[in-house]
C-alpha positions, -999 to 999 in steps of 0.1 A, spaced: 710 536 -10 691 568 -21 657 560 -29 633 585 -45 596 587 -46 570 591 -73 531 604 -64 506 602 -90 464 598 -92 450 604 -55 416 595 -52 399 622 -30 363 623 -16 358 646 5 388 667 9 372 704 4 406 720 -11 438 710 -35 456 739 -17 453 720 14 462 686 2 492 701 -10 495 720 18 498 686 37 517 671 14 552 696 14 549 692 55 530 723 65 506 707 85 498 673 103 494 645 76 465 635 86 449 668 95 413 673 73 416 640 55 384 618 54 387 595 30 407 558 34 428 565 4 440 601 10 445 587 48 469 564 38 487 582 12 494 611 41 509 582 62 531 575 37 543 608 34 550 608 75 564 576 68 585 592 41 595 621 59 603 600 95 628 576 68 646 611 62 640 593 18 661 614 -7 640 636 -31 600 631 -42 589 636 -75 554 651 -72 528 648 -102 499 652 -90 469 639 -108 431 635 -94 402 623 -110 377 643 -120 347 628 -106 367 623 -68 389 657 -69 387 683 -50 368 713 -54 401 735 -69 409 708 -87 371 704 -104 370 742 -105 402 741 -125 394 715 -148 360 729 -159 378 764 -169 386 742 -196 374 722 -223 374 686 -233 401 676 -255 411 645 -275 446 636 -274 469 610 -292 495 585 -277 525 579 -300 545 553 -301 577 544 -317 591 579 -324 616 602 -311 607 638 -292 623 655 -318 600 634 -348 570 645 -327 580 681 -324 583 680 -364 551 659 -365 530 686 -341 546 719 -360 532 705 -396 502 687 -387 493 726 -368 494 738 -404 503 782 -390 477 776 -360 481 769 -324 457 739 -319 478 708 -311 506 705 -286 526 680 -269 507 671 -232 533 646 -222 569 632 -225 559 598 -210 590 574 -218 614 570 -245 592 565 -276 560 572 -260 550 610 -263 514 621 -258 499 650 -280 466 669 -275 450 694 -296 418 703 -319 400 673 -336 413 684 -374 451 691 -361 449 659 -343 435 640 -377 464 655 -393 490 645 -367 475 606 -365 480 604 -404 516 622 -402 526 594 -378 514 562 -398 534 575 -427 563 586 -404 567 551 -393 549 550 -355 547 516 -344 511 534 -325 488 562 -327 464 558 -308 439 583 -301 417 593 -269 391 612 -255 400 627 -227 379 649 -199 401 679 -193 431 698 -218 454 694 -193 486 705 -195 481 727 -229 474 764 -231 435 758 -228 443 753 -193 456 790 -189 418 799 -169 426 769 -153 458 779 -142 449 816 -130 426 799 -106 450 770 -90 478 800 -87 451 822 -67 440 787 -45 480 782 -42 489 822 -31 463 819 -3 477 787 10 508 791 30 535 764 24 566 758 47 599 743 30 598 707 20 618 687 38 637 670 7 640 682 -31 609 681 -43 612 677 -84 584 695 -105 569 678 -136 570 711 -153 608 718 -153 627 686 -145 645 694 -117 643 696 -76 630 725 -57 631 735 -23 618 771 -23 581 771 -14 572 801 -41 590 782 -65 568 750 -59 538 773 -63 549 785 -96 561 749 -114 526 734 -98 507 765 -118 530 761 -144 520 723 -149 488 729 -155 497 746 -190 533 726 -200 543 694 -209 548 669 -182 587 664 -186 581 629 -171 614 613 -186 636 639 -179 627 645 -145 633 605 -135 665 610 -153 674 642 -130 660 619 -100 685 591 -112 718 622 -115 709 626 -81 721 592 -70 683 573 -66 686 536 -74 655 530 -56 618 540 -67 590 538 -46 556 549 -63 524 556 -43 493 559 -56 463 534 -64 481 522 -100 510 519 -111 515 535 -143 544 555 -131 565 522 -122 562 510 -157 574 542 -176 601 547 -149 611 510 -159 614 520 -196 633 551 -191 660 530 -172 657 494 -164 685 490 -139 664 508 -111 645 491 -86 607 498 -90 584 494 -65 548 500 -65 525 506 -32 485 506 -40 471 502 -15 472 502 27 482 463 28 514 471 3 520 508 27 519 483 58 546 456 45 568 475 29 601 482 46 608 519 52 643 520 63 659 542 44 
C-alpha cells in the first residue's frame, strides 16, 4: 500500500525562523532540533516517524497562523495587506475563471487564491471586484458565495514583497534532498531537487494553491492511503471530495500521533 501525507496549519510559538522549520521538515537537521513548543514537537516526530516508515511521497502546504507563526512567516505576511476573499461553491474552474476575468472589469484586482475541491474555488481580490464577482455568481447559478475577511493576501500578487523576503529567508537556509517526493501546492507535482523546493515554496506565496490537482497527481502515483497532520482536519475533507475511494485519516493531536499504526 502506498500511503501519502498531507501537512497543513502548524501552530508555532516560539520557533524564531520558517527557514528552519522547513529546514527540519525536508530532513536537513534533527526533528526535534530548536523546537519548543508541544505541537511543533510532535509534528517533527511525525515526520521522523514518517521518514523511519520509508511513506511514499508528502504533499507539503504549509500554513501558520498569524498570531503563532514565526517571525519569516509574520514578516512575510505584513509585506502585505488584508484582503477579503470569496468561497464559491457549485461551479466549475473554468466558470470561475470566466466569473474573475469579467467581474476584474480591464484591472488586476481579483484573482483565484485556491482550487480547494471540485466545485469549491476560493477568490480573493479588491472589495468592488469582489462585489462584482459575488453578484456574477448568484446569477451564474453558485449553490454559495460566501464572502470573508481574511488577515493576509495570500497567495495573490500582493504577496510579491512577501515573497522577495521568504526567497531571501529560504537562499540562506541550506536544505539537503528530501527523502521522498515532496509535491508543491504551487505546481502539482513531486519534487526532489532542494532549489526547486525553494522556488515552488516562494512561488506559493503568489499562486493559486493547486490543491485538487496535486491530490490527484498524489493518487497517479499509486497513494490509496492519506494521512493528514496537523491540528484540523480540513485537508481530509477536501481530499475526500476530490476522490472518495481513498482512505483518509486525520492525526490532531499527540494521542492520535501515538495510536496510529506507522507501518508502512
Amino acid at each position: 500500500m502506498q500511503i501519502g501525507v498531507t501537512t497543513r496549519a502548524l501552530l508555532v510559538e516560539d520557533e524564531p525562523d520558517a527557514a528552519s522549520l522547513l529546514q527540519n521538515w525536508l530532513g536537513a537537521a534533527s526533528p526535534h532540533a530548536a523546537f519548543e513548543s508541544e505541537v511543533v514537537r510532535t509534528m517533527a516526530e511525525a515526520m521522523a516517524r514518517l521518514k523511519q516508515a520509508a511513506f511514499d511521497i508528502v504533499v507539503l502546504d504549509l500554513g501558520l497562523p498569524d498570531s503563532q507563526g514565526p517571525a519569516t512567516v509574520k514578516r512575510c505576511h505584513a509585506a502585505a495587506p488584508a484582503l477579503p476573499i470569496l468561497i464559491v461553491t457549485g461551479l466549475s474552474d473554468e466558470a470561475v475563471v470566466e466569473l474573475v476575468a469579467q467581474a476584474n472589469a480591464g484591472e488586476d484586482t481579483l484573482w483565484i487564491a485556491n482550487y480547494n475541491a471540485p466545485g469549491q474555488v476560493v477568490i480573493a481580490g479588491q472589495q468592488p471586484a469582489l462585489e462584482r464577482a459575488l453578484s456574477l455568481a448568484k446569477e451564474r447559478g453558485a449553490k454559495r458565495a460566501l464572502p470573508l475577511a481574511v488577515s493576509v493576501a495570500a497567495h495573490t500578487p500582493l504577496m510579491r514583497a512577501g515573497a522577495e523576503r521568504l526567497a531571501a529567508a529560504l537562499e540562506a537556509t541550506p536544505f539537503q534532498a528530501p527523502w521522498v517526493p515532496v509535491i508543491q501546492n504551487a505546481t502539482a507535482s513531486p519534487a526532489t531537487e532542494p532549489q526547486e523546493i525553494k522556488a515552488a515554496l516562494v512561488r506559493q506565496l503568489t499562486s493559486p494553491v493547486r490543491w485538487v490537482e496535486s491530490v490527484r497527481a498524489m493518487l497517479r502515483q499509486g497513494v490509496t492511503q492519506v494521512v493528514e497532520l496537523g491540528p484540523r482536519s480540513v485537508l481530509a475533507g477536501l481530499i475526500r471530495r476530490i476522490d472518495e475511494a481513498v482512505a483518509v485519516q486525520s492525526l490532531t493531536d499527540a494521542a492520535g500521533l501515538e495510536a496510529y499504526s506507522w507501518e508502512a
